[in-house]
ZADO-1210 file (C-alpha; in nm, 4 decimals, padded with zeros to 6 digits):
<atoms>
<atom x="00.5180" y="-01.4000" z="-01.1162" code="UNK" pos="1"/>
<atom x="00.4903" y="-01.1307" z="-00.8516" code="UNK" pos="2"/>
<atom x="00.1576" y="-01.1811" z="-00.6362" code="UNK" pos="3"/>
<atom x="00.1063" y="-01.1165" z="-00.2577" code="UNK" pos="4"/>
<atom x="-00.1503" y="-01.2139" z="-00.0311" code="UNK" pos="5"/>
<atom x="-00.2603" y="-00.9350" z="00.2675" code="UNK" pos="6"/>
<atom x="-00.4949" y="-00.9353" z="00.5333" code="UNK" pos="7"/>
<atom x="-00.6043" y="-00.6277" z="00.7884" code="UNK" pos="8"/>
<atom x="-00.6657" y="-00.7846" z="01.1345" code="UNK" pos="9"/>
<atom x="-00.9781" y="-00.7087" z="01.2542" code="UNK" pos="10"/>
<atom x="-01.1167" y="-00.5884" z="00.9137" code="UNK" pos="11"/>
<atom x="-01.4107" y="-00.7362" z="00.7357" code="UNK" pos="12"/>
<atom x="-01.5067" y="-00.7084" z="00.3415" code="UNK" pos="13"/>
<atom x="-01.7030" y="-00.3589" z="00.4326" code="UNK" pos="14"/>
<atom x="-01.3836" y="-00.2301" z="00.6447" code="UNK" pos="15"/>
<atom x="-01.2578" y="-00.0793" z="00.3139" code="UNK" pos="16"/>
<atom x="-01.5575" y="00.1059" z="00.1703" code="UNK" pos="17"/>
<atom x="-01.7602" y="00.4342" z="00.2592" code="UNK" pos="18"/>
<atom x="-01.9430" y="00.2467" z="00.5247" code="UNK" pos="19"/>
<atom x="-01.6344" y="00.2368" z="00.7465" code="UNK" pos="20"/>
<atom x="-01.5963" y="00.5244" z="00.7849" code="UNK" pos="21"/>
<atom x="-01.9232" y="00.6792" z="00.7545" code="UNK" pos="22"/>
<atom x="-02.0972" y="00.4422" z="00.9432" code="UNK" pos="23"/>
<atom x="-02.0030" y="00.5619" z="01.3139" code="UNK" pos="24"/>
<atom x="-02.1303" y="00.9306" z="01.2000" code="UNK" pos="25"/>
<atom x="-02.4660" y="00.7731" z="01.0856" code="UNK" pos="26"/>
<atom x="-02.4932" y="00.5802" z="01.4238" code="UNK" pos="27"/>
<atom x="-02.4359" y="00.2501" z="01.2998" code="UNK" pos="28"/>
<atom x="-02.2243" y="00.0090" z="01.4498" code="UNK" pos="29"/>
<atom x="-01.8640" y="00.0336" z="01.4113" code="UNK" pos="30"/>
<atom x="-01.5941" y="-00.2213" z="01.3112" code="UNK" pos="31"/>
<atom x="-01.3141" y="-00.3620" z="01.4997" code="UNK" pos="32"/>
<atom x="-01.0715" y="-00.1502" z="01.2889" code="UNK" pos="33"/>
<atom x="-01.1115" y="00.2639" z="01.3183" code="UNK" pos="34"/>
<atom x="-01.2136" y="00.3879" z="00.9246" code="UNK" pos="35"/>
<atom x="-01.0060" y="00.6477" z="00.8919" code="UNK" pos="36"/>
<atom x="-00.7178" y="00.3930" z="00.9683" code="UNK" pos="37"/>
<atom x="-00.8313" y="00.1579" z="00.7214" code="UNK" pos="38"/>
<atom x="-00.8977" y="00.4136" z="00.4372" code="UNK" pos="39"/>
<atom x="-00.4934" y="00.5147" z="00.5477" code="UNK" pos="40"/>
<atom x="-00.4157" y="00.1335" z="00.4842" code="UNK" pos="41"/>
<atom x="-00.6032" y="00.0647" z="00.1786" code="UNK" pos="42"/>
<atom x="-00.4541" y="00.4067" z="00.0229" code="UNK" pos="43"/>
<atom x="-00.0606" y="00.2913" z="00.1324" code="UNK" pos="44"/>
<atom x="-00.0806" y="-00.0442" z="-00.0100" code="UNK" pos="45"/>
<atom x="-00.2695" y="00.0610" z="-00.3048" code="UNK" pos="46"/>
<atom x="-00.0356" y="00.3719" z="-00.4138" code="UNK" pos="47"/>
<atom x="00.2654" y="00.1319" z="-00.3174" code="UNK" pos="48"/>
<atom x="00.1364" y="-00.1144" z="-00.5854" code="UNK" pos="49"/>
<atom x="00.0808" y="00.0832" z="-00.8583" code="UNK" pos="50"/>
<atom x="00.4126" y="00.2826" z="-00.7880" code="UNK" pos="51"/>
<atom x="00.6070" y="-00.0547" z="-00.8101" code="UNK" pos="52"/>
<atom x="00.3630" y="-00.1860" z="-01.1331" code="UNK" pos="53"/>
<atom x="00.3181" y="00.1015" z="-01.3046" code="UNK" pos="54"/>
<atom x="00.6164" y="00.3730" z="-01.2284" code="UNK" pos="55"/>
<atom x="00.8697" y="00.1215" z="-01.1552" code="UNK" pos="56"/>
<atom x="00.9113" y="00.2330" z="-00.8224" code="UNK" pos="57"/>
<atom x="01.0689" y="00.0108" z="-00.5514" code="UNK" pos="58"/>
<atom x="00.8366" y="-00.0058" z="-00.2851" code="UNK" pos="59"/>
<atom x="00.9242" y="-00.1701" z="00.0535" code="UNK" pos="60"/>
<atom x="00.6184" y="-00.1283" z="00.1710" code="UNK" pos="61"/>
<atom x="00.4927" y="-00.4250" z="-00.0130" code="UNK" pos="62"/>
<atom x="00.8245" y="-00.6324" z="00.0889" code="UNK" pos="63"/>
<atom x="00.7202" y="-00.7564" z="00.4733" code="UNK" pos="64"/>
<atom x="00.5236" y="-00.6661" z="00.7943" code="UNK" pos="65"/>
<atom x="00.5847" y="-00.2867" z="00.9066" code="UNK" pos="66"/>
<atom x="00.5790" y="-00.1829" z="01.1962" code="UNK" pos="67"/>
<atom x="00.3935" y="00.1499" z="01.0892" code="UNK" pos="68"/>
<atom x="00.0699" y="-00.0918" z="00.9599" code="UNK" pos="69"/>
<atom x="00.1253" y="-00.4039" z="01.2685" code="UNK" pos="70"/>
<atom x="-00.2319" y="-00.4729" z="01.1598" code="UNK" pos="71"/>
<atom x="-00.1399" y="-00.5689" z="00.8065" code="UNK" pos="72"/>
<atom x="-00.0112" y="-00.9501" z="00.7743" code="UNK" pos="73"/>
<atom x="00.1836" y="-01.1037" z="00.4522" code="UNK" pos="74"/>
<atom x="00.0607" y="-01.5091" z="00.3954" code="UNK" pos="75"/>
</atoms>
């Protein structure tokens, strides 16, 4: 069974949506993690699992740490 378990540091559960990103235009506070850099992660790790599960595309992305995403942690 293929499963992995990710975390952003310095994300929280709204880090990924809209708000992120639109917040800081609107004047509202903004998160720990820039988000334009977490709509970057969220659309890597995404399009790197649906390559692999979908296309059958090896994906290394989803092997380890990089060192392009430092924020992004395997458990």
């Amino acid at each position: 069974m293929w499963k992995r378990w990710l975390t952003v540091t310095g994300a929280e559960h709204v880090s990924f949506v809209d708000y992120a990103v639109l917040g800081p235009q609107l004047g509202m506070p903004a998160y720990p993690i820039d988000g334009e850099r977490s709509l970057t992660i969220t659309r890597e790790y995404v399009t790197a699992f649906l390559d692999t599960h979908l296309k059958g595309k090896r994906r290394p992305l989803l092997d380890g740490p990089s060192a392009e995403y430092p924020e992004v942690g395997f458990w």
